[in-house]
Structure formats: C-alpha cells, structure tokens
C-alpha positions as CSV (number, residue, x, y, z in Angstrom):
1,X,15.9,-27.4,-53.6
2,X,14.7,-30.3,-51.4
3,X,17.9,-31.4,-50.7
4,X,19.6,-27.7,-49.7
5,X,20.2,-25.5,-47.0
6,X,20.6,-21.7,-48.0
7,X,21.8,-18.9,-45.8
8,X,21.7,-15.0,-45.9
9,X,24.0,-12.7,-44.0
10,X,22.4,-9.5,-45.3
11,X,18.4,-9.7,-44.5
12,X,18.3,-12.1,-47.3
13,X,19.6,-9.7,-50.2
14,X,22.0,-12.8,-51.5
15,X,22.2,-16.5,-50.6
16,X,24.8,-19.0,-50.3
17,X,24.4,-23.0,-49.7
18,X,25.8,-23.6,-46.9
19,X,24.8,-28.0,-46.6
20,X,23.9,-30.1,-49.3
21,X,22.5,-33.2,-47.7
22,X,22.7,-36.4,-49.5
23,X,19.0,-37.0,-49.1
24,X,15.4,-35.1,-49.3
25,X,15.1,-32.5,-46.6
26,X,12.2,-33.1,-44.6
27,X,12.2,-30.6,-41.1
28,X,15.1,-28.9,-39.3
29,X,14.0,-27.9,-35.7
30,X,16.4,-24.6,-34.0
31,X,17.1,-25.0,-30.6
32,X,19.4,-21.7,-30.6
33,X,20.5,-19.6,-33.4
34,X,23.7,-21.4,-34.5
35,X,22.5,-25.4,-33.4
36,X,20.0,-26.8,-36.0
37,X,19.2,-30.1,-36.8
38,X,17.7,-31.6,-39.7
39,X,16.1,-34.9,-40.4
40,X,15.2,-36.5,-43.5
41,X,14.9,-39.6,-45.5
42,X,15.8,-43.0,-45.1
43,X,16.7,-42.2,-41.3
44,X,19.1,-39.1,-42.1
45,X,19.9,-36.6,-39.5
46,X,22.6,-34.2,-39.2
47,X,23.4,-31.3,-36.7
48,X,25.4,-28.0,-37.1
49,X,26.7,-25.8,-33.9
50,X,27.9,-22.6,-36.1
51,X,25.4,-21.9,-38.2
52,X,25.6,-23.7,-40.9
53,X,29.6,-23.8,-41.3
54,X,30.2,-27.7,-40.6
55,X,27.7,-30.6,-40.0
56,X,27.5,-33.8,-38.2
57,X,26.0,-36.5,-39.2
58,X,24.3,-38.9,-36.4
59,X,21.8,-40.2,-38.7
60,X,19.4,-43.5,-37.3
61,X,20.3,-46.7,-38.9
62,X,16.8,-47.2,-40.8
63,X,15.1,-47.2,-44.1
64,X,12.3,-45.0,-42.6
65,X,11.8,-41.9,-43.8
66,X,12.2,-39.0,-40.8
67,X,9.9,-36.4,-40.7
68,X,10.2,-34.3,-37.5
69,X,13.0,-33.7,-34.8
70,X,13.1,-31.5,-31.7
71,X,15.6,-31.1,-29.3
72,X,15.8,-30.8,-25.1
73,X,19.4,-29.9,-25.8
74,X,22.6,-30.8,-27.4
75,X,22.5,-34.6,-26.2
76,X,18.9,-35.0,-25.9
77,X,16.4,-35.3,-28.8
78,X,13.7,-37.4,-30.7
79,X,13.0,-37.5,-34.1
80,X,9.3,-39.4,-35.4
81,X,9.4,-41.1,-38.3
82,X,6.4,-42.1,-41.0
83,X,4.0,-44.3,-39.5
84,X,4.4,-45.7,-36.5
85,X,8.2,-45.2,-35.2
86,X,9.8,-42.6,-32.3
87,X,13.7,-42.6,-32.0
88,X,14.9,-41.0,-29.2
89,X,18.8,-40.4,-28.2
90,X,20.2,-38.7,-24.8
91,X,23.7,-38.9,-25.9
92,X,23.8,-36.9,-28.9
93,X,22.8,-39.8,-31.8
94,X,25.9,-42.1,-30.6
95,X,22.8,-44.7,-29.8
96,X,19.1,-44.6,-30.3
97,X,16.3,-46.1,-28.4
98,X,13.3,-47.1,-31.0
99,X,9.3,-46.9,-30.0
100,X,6.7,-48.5,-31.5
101,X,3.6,-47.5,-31.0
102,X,1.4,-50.7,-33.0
103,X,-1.9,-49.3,-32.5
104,X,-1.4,-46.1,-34.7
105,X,-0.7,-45.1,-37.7
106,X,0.8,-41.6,-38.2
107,X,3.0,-39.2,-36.2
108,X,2.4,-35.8,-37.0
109,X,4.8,-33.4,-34.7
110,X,6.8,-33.1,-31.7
111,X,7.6,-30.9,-28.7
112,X,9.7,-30.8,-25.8
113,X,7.3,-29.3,-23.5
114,X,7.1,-29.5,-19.2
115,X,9.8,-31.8,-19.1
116,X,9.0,-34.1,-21.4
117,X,8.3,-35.1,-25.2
118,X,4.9,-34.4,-26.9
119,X,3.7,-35.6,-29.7
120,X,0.7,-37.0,-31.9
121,X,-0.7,-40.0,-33.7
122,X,-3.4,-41.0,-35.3
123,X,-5.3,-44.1,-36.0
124,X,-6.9,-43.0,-39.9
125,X,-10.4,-42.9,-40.9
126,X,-12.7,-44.2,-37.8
127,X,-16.4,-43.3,-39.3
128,X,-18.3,-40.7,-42.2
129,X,-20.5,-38.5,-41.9
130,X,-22.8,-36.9,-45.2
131,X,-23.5,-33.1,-44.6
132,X,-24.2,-30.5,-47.8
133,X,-24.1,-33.1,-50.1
134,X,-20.2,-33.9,-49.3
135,X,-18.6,-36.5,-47.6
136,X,-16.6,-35.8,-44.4
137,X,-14.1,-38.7,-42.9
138,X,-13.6,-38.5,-39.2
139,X,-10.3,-39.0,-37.9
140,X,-9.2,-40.1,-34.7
141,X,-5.3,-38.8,-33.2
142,X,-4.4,-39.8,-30.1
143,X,-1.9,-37.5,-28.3
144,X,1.9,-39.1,-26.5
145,X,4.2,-38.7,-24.4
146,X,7.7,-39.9,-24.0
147,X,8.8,-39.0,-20.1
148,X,11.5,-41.4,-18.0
149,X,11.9,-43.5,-20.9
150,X,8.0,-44.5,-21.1
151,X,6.0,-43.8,-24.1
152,X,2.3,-43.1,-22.6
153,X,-0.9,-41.8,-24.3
154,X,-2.0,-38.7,-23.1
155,X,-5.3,-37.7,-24.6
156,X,-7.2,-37.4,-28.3
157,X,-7.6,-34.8,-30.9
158,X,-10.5,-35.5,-33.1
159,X,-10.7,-34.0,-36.7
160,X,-12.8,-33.9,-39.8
161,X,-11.9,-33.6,-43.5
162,X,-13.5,-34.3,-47.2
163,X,-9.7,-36.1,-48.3
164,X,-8.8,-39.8,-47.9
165,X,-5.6,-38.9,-48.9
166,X,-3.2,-40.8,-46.7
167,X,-0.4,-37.9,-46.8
168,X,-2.5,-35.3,-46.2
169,X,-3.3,-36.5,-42.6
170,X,0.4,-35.7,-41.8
171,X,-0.2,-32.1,-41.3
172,X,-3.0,-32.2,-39.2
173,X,-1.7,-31.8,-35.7
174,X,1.2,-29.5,-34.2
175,X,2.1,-28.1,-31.1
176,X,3.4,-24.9,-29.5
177,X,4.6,-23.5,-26.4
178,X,3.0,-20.5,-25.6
179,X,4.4,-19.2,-22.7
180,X,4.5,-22.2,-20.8
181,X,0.8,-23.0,-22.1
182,X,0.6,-25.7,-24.7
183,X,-1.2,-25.1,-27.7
184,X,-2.6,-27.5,-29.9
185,X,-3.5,-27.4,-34.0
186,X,-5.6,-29.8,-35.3
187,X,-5.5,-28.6,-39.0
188,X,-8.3,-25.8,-39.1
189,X,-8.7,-26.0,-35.4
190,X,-6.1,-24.2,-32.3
191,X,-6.8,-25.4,-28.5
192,X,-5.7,-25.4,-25.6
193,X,-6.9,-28.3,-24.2
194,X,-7.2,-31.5,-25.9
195,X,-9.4,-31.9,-28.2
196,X,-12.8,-33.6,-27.3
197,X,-16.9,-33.3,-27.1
198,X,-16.2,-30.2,-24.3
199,X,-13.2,-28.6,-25.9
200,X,-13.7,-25.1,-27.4
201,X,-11.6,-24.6,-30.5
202,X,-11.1,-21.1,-32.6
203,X,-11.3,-22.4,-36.3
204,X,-9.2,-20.6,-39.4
205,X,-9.9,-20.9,-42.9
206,X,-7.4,-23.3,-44.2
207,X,-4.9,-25.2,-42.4
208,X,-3.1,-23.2,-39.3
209,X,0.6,-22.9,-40.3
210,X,2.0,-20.7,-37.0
211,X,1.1,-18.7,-33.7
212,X,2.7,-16.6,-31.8
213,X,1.6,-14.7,-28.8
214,X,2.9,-11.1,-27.7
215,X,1.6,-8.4,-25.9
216,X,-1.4,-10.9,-24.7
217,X,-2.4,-10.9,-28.6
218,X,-2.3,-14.2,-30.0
219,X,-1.4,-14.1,-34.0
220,X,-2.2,-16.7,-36.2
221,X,-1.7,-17.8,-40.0
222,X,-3.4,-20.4,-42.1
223,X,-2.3,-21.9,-45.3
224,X,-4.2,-19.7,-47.4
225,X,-2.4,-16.4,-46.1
226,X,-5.0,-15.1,-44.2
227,X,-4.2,-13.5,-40.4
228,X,-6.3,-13.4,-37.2
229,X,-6.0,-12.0,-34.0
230,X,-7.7,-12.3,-30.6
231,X,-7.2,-12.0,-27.2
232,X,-4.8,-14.7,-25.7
233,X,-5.9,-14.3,-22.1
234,X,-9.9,-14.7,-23.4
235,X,-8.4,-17.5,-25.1
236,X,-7.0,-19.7,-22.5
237,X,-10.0,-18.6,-20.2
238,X,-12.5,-19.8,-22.9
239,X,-14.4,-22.9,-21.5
240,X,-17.5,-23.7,-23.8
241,X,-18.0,-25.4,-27.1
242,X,-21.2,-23.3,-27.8
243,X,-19.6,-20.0,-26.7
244,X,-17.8,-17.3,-29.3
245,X,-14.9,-15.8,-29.0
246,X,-14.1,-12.1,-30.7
247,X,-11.4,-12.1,-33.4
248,X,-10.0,-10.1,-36.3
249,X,-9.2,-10.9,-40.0
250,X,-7.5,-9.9,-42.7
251,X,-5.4,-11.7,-46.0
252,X,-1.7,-10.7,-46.3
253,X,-1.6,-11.8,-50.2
254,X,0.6,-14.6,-50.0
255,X,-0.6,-18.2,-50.7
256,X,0.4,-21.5,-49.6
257,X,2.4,-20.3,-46.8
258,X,4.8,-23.2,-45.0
259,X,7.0,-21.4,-42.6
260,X,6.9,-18.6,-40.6
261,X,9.3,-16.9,-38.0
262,X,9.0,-13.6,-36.0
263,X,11.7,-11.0,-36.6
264,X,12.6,-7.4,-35.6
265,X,10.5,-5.9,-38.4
266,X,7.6,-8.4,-38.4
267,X,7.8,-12.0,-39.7
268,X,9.5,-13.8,-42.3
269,X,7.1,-15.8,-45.0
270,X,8.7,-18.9,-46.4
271,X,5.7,-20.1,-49.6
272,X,6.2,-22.3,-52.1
273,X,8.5,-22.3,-55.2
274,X,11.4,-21.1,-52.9
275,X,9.7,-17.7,-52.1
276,X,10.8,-15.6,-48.9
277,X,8.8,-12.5,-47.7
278,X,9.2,-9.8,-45.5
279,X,5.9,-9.1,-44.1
280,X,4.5,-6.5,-41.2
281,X,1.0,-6.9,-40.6
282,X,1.3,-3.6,-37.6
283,X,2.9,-0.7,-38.4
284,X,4.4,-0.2,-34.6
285,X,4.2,-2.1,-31.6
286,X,2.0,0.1,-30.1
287,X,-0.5,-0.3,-32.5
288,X,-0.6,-3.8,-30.9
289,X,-0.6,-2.5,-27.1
290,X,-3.9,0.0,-28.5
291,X,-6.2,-2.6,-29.9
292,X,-5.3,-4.8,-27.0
293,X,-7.1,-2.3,-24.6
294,X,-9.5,-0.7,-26.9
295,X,-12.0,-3.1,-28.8
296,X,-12.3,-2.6,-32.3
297,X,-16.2,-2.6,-31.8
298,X,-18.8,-2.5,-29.5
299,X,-22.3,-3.9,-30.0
300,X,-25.3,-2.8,-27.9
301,X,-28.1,-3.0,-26.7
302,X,-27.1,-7.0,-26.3
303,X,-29.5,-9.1,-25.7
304,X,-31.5,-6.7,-28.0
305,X,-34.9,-7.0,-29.1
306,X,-35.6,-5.0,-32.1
307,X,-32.5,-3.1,-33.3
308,X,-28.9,-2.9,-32.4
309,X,-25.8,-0.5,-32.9
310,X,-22.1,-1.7,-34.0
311,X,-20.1,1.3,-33.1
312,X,-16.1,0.8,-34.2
313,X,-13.5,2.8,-32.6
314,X,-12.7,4.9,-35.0
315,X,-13.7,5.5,-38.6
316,X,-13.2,2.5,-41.4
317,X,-14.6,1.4,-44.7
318,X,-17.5,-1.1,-44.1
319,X,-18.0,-3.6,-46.9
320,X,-20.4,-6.4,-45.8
321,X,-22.6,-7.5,-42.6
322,X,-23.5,-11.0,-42.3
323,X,-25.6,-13.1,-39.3
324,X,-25.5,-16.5,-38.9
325,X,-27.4,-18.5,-36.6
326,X,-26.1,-20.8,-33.9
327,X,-25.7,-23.7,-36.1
328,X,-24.3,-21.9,-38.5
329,X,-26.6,-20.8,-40.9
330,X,-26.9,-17.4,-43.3
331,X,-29.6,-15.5,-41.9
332,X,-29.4,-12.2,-43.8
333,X,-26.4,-10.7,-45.6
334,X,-26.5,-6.3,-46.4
335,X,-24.1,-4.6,-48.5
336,X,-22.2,-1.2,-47.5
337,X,-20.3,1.1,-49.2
338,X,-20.0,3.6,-46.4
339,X,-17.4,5.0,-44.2
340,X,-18.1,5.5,-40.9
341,X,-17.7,4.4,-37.2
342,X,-21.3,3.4,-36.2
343,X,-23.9,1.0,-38.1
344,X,-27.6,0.6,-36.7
345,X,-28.8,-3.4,-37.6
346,X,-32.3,-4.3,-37.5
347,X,-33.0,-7.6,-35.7
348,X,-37.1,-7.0,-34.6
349,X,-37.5,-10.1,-37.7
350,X,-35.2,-12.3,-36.1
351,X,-36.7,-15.4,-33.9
352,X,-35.3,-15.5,-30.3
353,X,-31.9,-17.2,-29.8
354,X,-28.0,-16.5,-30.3
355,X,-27.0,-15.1,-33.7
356,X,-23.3,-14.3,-34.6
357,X,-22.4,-11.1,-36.7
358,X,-19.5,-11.1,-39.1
359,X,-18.6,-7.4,-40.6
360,X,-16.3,-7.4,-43.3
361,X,-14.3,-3.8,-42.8
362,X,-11.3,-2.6,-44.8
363,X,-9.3,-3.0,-41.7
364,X,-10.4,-6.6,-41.4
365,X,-12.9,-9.0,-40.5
366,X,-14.8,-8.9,-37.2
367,X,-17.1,-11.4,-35.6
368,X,-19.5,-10.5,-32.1
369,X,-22.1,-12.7,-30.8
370,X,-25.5,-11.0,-29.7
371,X,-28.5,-12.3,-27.9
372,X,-32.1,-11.9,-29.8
373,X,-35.2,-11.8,-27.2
C-alpha cells in the first residue's frame, strides 16, 4: 500500500503494519537501523527512533509534495520537494529553512556526502537530436550543494532519452557513497565524476536502481533485473570517454526492480505489486575474492592481425560472439553451442581500428576490447 509501512521480525516469513501515514508514501531514507524517516505528500514527514514502534511527525508546512529526505543525523536533514524547492532543518523539523532554486525545474536525489548536502536538478528538455529513425531529447541537470547555509551549483550531468514525459525525468539522477568516493547515476549511466564531454561513464541496460562495492567489486542493478560486475579500482582509475572497461552480465529474473539492500545472505529485491525477494547472485564470498584476481577471460594476441584466441578460465557454455565497432556498430555476430574454455576468432577481414567483443556465456555476459592492425 502507498500509504503503509510493513515490518518482519522473522526474514520476512509474516508482516505486521507498523505506521499508517495519513498521506502517499513517497521515500524513507535509514540513517541507522531503528531511526527512519519518511517523506511524502503535501509536505509530510515523520521520523521513528525504535523501529517502527512510535513516530513523530515534524512535517513542512506546504502543499508540495516531498519526494526525497536524507539525514546528517538526528537534528540535521533536508528533504527536496517537486520542482524547484529544498527544506532543510538542523534542529530536528522544529523550523525549516526553504531554497529556491528559480532556474531549475526538478530535484531528483539527495546525499549527505564530505560534509555537506548533494543533490540534483535539472532544467528539462534543452535540444533533439534524430538518430535510427527515433527522436532523442537532451536533458540538461545541474548538480547542488547546500554547505554553511549556501545553496551553490556544483557541476552538470547531461542525459538523453526518447520520453517527454515530465515524471519520468525524476528518476534520472542518484547518488552514492562508495567508500568515501561519490558515485553518480544518470539513468542508464554510473560516474564518478560529473558528467560532461570528458567524463567516462559504464552504461546498463535500463535504468540503474543500486550499487554497492565490496571486495573492490562494484555490483550493480538496473530496472530490468539484470546484474553487472566490474572492477571498482579500474573503475575510479578510468579516465577516457573512448576507452572500455571489462564487465560481466547476467539477468536475476525479476523485473521492474525499485529497492534493493545488501544482507547477510545476499540482497533483498523489493519489485512491484508488493513483491520481496531473497536473491544471491554468488554462492560464497570467496567466489567474489577468486574472480577479483583471476579474469574471467583473456584475449590475445591484442593488437592482432589475422586471428585471435578468447581463453576463459575455466570451462562454460558459450552461446553467442558479437563485435562491434567503435561507434558502435554490428560487425559480425557467430553462434555457439559448445562448451569449452578457449575460442579461436578470425579478424584477417576486419579493417584496422578498435573493435569491442561481447560473448554471451552461461555464466554471463562479457565484453574485451581488441586492437585490429
């Protein structure tokens, strides 16, 4: 329910409501496991300290509707509402201080992050652009700050989509704190830099929902329930646009994913129609610590000239190898059926440049880049 806030106290085997707020729902942010705080319409905002057992409300005198809170600590948090308003309070909602930002339109999320609030906001539709016979809108979102009381901008993310829909735009950018690194999602696209003309990006399928980062492997899931991995120390070194970075793939079967936490056994799967799942996409934790120091697949010679070899680490079913060209182009696609830890690939037809390989494996997708002379 929208309006609802269920708990379990046995891994999620029954449920009790524990709040039923008097409004729409529209985020909680958990700044330890028994503080929460929720925000949502028509400037509602309440706070527990056990867990759920009582709640206070210290809700903003507005008509706006609130749509993401985050906390410094128990005294000192900012919620953004739609459009163009930040409330922040350092005494624990007793009184609110109210920013305006007039030149933009949207706030998308919020994090307390190096002393200070982060968050974004855009200013809609800023030019088109016609490519494959569809129509892309580019939108600009310009990147905050709230430090000492002074709201300043701090940089752009730049994204691209085929919707004009106004409340799609409000998912497009979020923020995480990696270890003391910020990490920023705009929609498709995770940096961690802010996004311009230099920035490299690693782009998912459908809209990134969460990341985490353990063991120097950064995990990430889109929308669409699909998984990727890939270094997170290659990650933050990465440094060019036009440069690759190696990743894995795979589907975990559950669509339309909205919330995601990291547990003991793996991660907990909120999707919609009220649907919680247990997944665990390693079997051990060493699994992680192996494919962290033992790549999945090695590709040589590279540069090549008229063949090369794709050699996994150990055995696997191989489904599909793909090569695309440096603007992204099909250039041949081969079927496979076998199972096996090495693959020979002709390239003596392809033209000189930089060609990107994607093999489709039963344990996952893989991408390398090679070098045609």
């Amino acid at each position: 329910a929208e309006n609802k806030i269920y708990r379990s106290e046995d891994d999620g085997v029954t449920w009790e409501i524990v709040f039923d707020a008097p409004k729409k729902i529209n985020d909680y942010f958990e700044l330890d496991h028994k503080t929460i705080f929720i925000t949502g319409d028509k400037g509602m905002i309440y706070r527990t300290t056990d867990s759920g057992d009582n709640w206070l409300d210290i809700s903003v005198d507005t008509d706006s509707n609130l749509t993401h809170v985050t906390a410094k600590n128990l005294n000192d948090y900012i919620v953004l509402a739609e459009r163009k308003q930040v409330y922040h309070t350092k005494n624990g909602g007793l009184n609110w201080n109210n920013y305006n930002h007039d030149n933009y339109y949207y706030t998308f999320d919020v994090l307390y992050f190096n002393n200070k609030y982060i968050f974004g906001g855009g200013s809609g539709i800023i030019g088109t652009e016609y490519r494959n016979a569809h129509v892309y809108y580019l939108i600009n979102t310009s990147l905050f700050t709230l430090e000492n009381n002074i709201l300043n901008e701090a940089g752009y993310a730049f994204h691209e989509s085929e919707s004009t829909k106004a409340e799609s735009f409000f998912s497009f950018t979020k923020f995480f704190n990696s270890n003391d690194q910020l990490l920023i999602v705009s929609h498709k696209r995770l940096s961690s830099k802010y996004f311009n003309e230099n920035t490299p990006y690693f782009t998912t399928n459908d809209t990134i929902v969460n990341i985490f980062e353990e063991n120097d492997i950064l995990s990430i899931f889109d929308l669409a329930g699909n998984y990727y991995e890939l270094g997170y120390s290659e990650f933050l070194a990465w440094k060019s646009p036009y440069s690759k970075i190696d990743y894995s793939e795979k589907n975990i079967g559950i669509e339309k994913l909205n919330k995601i936490i990291k547990t003991d056994y793996g991660y907990a799967v909120g999707s919609d129609k009220s649907r919680i799942f247990k997944v665990k996409v390693k079997e051990t934790e060493s699994n992680i610590k192996t494919l962290t120091a033992t790549p999945e697949i090695e590709v040589y010679p590279n540069p090549t000239t008229d063949v090369v070899n794709i050699h996994f680490s150990r055995m696997m079913q191989v489904e599909s190898l793909e090569i695309y060209g440096i603007t992204g182009n099909l250039v041949e696609s081969n079927s496979y059926s076998d199972y096996t830890n090495n693959i020979i690939q002709k390239t003596d037809k392809l033209t000189t440049g930089v060609y990107f390989i994607k093999i489709i494996t039963s344990n996952g997708v893989f991408h390398k880049k090679i070098v045609k002379f």
